[in-house]
PALOTI-423563 format. One record per residue (C-alpha): residue in one letter; x, y, z. Coordinates in steps of 0.5 Angstrom, whole numbers, plus 500, padded with zeros to 3 digits. Example, Ala and Ser with C-alpha at 12.3 -4.5 7.8 and 13.67 -1.06 7.14 Angstrom:
<recs>
A525491516 S527498514 
</recs>
This chain:
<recs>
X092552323 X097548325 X102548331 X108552332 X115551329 X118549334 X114543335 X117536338 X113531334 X110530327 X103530331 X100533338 X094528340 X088532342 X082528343 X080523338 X084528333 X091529331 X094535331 X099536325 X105540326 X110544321 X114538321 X109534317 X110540312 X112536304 X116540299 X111541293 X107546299 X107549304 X100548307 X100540306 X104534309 X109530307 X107523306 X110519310 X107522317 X100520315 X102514312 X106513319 X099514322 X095509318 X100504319 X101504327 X093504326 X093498323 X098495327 X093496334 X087495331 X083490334 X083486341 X087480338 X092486335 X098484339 X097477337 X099478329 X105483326 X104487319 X107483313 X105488308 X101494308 X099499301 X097507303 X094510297 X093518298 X087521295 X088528296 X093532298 X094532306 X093539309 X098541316 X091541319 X087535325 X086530323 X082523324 X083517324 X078510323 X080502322 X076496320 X077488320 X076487313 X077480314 X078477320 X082470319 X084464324 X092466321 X091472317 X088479317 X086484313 X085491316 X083497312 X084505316 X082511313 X085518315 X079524314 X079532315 X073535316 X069529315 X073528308 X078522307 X084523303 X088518305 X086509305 X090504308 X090496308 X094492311 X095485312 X097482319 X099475320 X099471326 X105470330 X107463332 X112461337 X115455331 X122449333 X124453326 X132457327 X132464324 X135465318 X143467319 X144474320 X146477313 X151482312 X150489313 X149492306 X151499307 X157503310 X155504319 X151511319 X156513324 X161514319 X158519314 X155526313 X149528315 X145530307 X140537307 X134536303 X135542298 X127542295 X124544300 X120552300 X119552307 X125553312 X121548317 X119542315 X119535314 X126536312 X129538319 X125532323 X129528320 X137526319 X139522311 X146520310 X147518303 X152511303 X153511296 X152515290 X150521289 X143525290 X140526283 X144522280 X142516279 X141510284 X142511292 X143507298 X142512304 X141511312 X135516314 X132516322 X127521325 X129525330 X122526333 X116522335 X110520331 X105523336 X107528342 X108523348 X107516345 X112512343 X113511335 X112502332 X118501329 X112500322 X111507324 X118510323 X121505317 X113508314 X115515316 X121514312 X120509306 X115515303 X121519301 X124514297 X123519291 X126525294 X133521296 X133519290 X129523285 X128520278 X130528275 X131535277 X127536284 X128544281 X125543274 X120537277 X114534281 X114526283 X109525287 X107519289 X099516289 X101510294 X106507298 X108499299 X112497305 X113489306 X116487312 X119480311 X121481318 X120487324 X125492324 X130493330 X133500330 X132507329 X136507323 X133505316 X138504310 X134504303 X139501297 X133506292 X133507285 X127511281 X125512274 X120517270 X117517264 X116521258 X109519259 X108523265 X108516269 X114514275 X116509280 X121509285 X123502289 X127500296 X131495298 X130496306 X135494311 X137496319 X144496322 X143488322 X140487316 X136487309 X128486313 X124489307 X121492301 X118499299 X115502293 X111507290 X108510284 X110517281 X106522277 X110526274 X109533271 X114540270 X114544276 X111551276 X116556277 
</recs>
């Protein structure tokens, strides 16, 4: 069904297919994935799709989760929904057997070489990575895991406790022998916003999330991805979590997504 656990990437490319591995394992199931992997791989297709693609840089892009995504091949397919002069919006979809359950959209926008200073670096908003502690995902069922493919380092605050500011940095590639986009780490990353910080007891509740929103308001540099986070749930069964996202040389963008809620069974 899927790769060994000894796998050195969340992906194994296989034709026109990608083989998930047991890294991609989520923490509600074990035989479906963690969000943020698929995300990662709609997001890189966006990014490369289309000859002019190295021509534009993504602001933004939405990924909604239809379906649970199983640990099993996959497929996936890009189309220009709106080819613009200055701006594109690229929509990609992520199937198995035939069967979509996850969509993405994203919105490129040209690169311009303008007489225009960057703006000033502004300070790093959380203590340097190297100084802290790695944290262990406690919540997880499986031993091996999306969990133990990647390494958090809590900043600020404490886990299930209110808001967090944490440092998270994948520790294999997205695809076996193909390098990861600096879109898809931080993709990879962002979707587990509310398990960094879970808006209630991970072992009393779900939180899953339906979608994920990550602006860029500037390309990522760096492996380490800070996330300055804050989750809230409802008594309506509805949550949302929300991001402020930074590198070691500053604040770059945003993340968000929506939560459903519901008592986890025992």
């Amino acid at each position: 069904m899927y790769r060994s656990a000894v796998d050195d990437a969340f992906f194994v490319r296989e034709g026109a297919r990608l083989v998930a591995t047991a890294l991609t394992r989520g923490p509600w199931s074990n035989e479906h994935q963690h969000g943020g992997p698929p995300a990662a791989l709609l997001a890189g297709a966006i990014e490369r799709a289309g000859s002019d693609a190295a021509e534009f840089r993504l602001l933004r892009v939405t990924v909604e989760f239809l379906r649970p995504v199983p640990i099993a091949p996959l497929e996936v397919s890009t189309e220009m929904v709106r080819a613009g002069k200055q701006v594109q919006r690229v929509g990609a979809s992520l199937s198995v057997g035939g069967v979509e359950v996850a969509r993405a959209l994203g919105l490129r926008l040209r690169r311009q070489q303008l007489d225009l200073a960057e703006p000033p670096a502004t300070p790093r908003p959380l203590p340097h990575p190297d100084g802290l502690v790695p944290h262990r995902f406690s919540f997880f069922r499986h031993e091996v895991a999306y969990h133990t493919a990647i390494e958090l380092r809590i900043a600020r605050g404490a886990w299930a406790k209110g808001p967090v500011d944490a440092w998270m940095r994948p520790l294999f590639p997205l695809v076996r022998g193909e390098p990861t986009s600096a879109c898809e780490r931080v993709l990879i990353l962002a979707d587990a916003e509310s398990g960094v910080c879970p808006p209630l007891a991970p072992d009393r509740w779900t939180f899953l999330n339906p979608d994920l929103t990550v602006y860029f308001g500037r390309e990522p540099r760096g492996e380490w991805l800070g996330l300055e986070i804050t989750s809230e749930a409802h008594a309506d069964g509805t949550g949302l979590a929300q991001s402020a996202l930074s590198d070691l040389e500053g604040p770059f963008g945003r993340a968000a997504q929506g939560l459903v809620v519901a008592p986890r069974a025992p």
